[in-house]
C-alpha positions in Angstrom: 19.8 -15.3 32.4 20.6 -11.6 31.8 19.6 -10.5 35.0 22.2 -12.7 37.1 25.1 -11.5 38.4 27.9 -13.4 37.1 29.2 -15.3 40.0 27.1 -14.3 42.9 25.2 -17.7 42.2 27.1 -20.1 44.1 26.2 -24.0 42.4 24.5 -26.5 44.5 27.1 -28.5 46.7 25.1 -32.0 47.5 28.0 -33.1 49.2 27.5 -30.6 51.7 23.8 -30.9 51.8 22.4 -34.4 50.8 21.5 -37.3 52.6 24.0 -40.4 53.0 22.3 -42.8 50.3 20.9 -39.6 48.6 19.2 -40.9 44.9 21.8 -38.4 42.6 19.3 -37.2 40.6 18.6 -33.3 39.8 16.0 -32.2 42.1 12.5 -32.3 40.6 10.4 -29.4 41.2 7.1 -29.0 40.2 5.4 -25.7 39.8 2.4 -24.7 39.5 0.5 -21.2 38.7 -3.0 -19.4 39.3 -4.0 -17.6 36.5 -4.8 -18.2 33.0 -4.5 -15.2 31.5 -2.1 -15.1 28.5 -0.2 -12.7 29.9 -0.1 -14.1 33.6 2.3 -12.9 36.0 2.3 -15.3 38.3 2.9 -17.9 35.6 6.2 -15.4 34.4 7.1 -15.6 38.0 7.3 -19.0 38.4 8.8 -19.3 35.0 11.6 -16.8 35.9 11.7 -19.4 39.0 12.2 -22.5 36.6 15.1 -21.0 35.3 16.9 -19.8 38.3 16.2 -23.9 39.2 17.3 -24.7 36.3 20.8 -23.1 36.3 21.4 -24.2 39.9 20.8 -27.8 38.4 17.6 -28.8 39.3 15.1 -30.4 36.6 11.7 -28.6 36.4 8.1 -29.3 35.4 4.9 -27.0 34.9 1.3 -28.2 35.0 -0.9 -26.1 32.5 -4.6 -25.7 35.2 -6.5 -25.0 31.6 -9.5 -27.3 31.2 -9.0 -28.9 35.4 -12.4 -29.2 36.7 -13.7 -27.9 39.9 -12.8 -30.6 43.0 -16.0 -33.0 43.0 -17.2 -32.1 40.1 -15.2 -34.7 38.0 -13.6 -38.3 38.6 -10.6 -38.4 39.8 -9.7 -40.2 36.6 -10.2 -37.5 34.6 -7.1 -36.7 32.3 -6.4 -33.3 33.9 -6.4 -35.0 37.4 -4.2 -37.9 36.4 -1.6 -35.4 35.1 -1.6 -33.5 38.2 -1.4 -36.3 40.4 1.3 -37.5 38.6 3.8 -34.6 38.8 2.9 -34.2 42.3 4.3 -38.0 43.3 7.1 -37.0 40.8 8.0 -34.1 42.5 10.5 -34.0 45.2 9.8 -30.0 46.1 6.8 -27.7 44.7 6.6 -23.8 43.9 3.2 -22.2 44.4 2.5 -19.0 42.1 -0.4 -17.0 42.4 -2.0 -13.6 42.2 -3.7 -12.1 44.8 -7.0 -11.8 44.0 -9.9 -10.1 46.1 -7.8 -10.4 49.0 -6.6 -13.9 48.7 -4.7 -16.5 46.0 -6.7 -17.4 42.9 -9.8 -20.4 43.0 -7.5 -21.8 40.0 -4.5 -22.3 42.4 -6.9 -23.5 45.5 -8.1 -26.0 43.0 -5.0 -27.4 42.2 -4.3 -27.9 45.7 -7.5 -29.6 46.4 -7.1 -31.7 43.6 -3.6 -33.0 45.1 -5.0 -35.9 47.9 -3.5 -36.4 51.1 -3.2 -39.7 50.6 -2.5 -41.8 47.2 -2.2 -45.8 46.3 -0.7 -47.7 48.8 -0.8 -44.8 51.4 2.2 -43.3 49.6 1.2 -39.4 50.2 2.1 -37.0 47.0 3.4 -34.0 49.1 4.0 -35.0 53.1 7.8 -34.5 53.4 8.3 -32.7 50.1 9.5 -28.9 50.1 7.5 -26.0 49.2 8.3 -22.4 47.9 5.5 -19.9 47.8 5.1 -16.7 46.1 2.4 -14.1 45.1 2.3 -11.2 42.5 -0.4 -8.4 42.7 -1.6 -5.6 40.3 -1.7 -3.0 43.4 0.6 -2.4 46.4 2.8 -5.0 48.6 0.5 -7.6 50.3 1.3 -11.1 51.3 -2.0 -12.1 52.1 -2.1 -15.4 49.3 1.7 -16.3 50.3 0.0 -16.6 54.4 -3.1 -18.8 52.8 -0.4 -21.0 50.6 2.0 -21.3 53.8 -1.0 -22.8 55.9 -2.2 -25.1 53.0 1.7 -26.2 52.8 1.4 -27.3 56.3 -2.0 -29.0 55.9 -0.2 -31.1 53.2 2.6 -31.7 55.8 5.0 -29.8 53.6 8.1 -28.7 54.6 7.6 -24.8 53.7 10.6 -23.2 53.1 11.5 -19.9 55.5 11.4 -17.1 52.3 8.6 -16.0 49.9 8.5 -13.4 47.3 5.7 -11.2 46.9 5.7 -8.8 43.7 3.5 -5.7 44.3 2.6 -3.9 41.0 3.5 -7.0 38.8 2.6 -4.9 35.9 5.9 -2.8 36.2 8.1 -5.5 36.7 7.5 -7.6 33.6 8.4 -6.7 29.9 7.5 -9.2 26.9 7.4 -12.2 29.5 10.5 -11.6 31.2 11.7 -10.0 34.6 13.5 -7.0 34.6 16.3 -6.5 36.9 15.4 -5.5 40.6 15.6 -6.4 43.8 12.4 -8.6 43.5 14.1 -10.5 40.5 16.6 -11.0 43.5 14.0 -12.3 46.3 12.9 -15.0 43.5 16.8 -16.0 43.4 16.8 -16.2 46.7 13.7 -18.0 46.7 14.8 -20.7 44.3 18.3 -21.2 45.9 16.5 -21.8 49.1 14.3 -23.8 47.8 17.0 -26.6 45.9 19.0 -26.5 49.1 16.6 -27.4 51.0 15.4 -30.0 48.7 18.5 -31.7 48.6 18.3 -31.5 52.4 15.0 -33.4 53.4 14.2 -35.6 49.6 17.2 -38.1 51.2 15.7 -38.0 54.8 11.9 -38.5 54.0 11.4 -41.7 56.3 12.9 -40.0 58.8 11.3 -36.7 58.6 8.0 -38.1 58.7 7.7 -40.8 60.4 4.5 -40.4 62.9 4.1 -42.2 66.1 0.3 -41.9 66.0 0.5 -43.6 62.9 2.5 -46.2 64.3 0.0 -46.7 67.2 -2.8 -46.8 64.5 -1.3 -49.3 62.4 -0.7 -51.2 66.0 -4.5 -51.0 67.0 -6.1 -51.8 63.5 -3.9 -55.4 63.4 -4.9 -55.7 67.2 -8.8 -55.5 66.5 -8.0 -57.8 63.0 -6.6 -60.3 65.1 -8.9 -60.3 68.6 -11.7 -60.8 65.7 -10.2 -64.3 64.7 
């Protein structure tokens, strides 16, 4: 971690942040990137990510999108979308990497959100109360318009989307053999990633809480009304 300033990176402190009952495990964030190129920025983004997560203590997964096939286009038991699916109910908080392409995040990051249901076995929902993180890397000047389209897919997955975002404009510059080099967009990932395990710690110990939905409790109320007026 070259780039870090020796103790300007304060550790986690769960006992300031987590829940009364909290699990004790690392946080588990799972991140994912749009882009397949060898050299892919967004995937060295998130990877510079990972190890900022890393260092604050969390415990970090990737999904490789190579070989993922098009939503509808294959079972949902195919290997890709099992792994996927997987890591997603694994995952206690996400980061979302992508360029900005044509004006908007990558069809390879849209398809791993679509791949990623709203609701799994036994109702359990892979991302409704989890945390999210969103950032964007482009080959031209500053724009933020995939980080906008990522934020309102975070809150169609009822993710709780954290306040910051990092958007690297002329990714091209910033980068050297895979790595970061020192600037103040290294430091808005930091920031980024700090946000993100705080907040992690924050809500992954309050889930019921947190989302716990009245009209689903009238739903649930209504469907064993109708079950039983039909006995």
């Amino acid at each position: 971690m070259p780039n870090l300033v020796a103790g300007a990176l304060d550790p986690l402190d769960p006992s300031a942040l987590a829940a009364p009952g909290d699990p004790g495990h690392p946080p588990r964030i799972l991140l994912l990137y749009g882009s397949l190129r060898k050299g892919s920025y967004s995937r060295f983004a998130a990877e510079e990510g990972a190890r900022v997560l890393r260092h604050l203590g969390c415990e970090t997964r990737f999904f490789n999108p190579s070989g993922l096939p098009l939503p509808d286009d294959a079972s949902a038991e195919h290997e890709k979308v099992v792994e996927l699916r997987e890591l997603a109910m694994w995952s206690e908080g996400m980061v979302w990497s992508s360029p900005e392409r044509h004006g908007a995040m990558t069809g390879i990051m849209k398809t791993q959100i679509d791949w990623i249901p709203l609701s799994c076995k036994g109702g359990i929902r892979p991302t409704q109360g989890k945390t999210l993180a969103v950032m964007q890397v482009s080959g031209g000047s500053q724009s933020f318009n995939a980080v906008n389209q990522m934020r309102i897919l975070g809150r169609w997955m009822r993710m709780v989307t954290i306040p910051n975002q990092s958007s690297v404009p002329m990714a091209w510059k910033e980068f050297e053999n895979g790595r970061m080099k020192p600037s103040s967009k290294y430091e808005r990932i930091v920031d980024v990633m700090q946000e993100l395990a705080r907040f992690t710690l924050m809500v992954r110990g309050r889930g019921d809480m947190l989302t716990d939905r009245y009209s689903e409790k009238v739903e649930d109320v209504q469907a064993v009304h109708e079950r039983v007026s039909r006995i």
